[in-house]
C-alpha positions in Angstrom: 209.5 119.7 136.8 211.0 120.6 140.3 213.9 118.4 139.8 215.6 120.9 137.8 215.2 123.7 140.4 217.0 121.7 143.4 219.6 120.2 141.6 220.7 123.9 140.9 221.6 124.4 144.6 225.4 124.2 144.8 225.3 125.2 148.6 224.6 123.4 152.1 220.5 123.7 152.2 218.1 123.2 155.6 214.6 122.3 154.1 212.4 123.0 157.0 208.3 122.8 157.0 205.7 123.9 159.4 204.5 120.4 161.7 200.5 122.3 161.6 201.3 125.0 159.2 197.6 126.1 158.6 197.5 127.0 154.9 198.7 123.4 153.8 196.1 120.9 153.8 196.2 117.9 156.7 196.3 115.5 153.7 199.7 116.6 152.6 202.4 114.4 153.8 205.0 117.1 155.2 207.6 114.8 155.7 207.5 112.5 153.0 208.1 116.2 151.0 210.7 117.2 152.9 212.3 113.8 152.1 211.2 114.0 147.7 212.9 117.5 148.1 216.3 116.3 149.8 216.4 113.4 147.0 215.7 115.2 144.1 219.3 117.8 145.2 222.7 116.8 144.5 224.0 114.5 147.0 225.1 116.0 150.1 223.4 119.6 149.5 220.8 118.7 151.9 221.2 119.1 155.6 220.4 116.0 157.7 218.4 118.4 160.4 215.8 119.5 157.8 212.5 118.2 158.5 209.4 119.7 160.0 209.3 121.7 162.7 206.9 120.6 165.5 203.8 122.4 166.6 204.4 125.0 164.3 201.7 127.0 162.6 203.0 128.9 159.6 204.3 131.7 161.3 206.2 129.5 163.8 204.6 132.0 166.9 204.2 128.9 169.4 207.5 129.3 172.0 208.7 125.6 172.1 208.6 125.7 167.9 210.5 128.8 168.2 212.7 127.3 170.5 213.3 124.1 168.2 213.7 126.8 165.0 216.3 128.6 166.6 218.4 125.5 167.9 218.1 123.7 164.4 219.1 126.7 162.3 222.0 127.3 165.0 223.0 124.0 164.6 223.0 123.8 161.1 224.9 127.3 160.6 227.6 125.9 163.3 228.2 122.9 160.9 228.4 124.9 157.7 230.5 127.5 158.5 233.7 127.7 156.3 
């Protein structure tokens, strides 16, 4: 059912996640959905950097996951700019 929704995304994508986001349960594999999420869009759509962003609660408050947020998107905007 989801397939259909990322295949539609014709533009360069940065899938991040919270590392301790607190209102996803522990037993979800954060990672391995990052990785379902970056198969299931078209080949290439997907940025390399997305993953999940360590230490981060939901909000991404805590300064080092700021820190890494900031760099990533930075880094990802740098490479996509046309």
């Amino acid at each position: 059912m989801a397939a259909p929704y990322w295949r539609r995304v014709d533009k360069p994508l940065l899938i991040l996640h919270s590392g301790n986001d607190e209102y996803i349960p522990e037993s979800v594999d954060k990672d391995g959905l990052i990785r379902h999420w970056k198969e299931l869009c078209q080949p290439g759509i997907a940025s390399e950097l997305s993953g999940t962003i360590p230490g981060a609660g939901h909000r991404v408050e805590e300064p080092g996951a700021e820190e890494w947020l900031c760099n990533t998107v930075a880094k990802f905007l740098i490479q996509n700019i046309k």
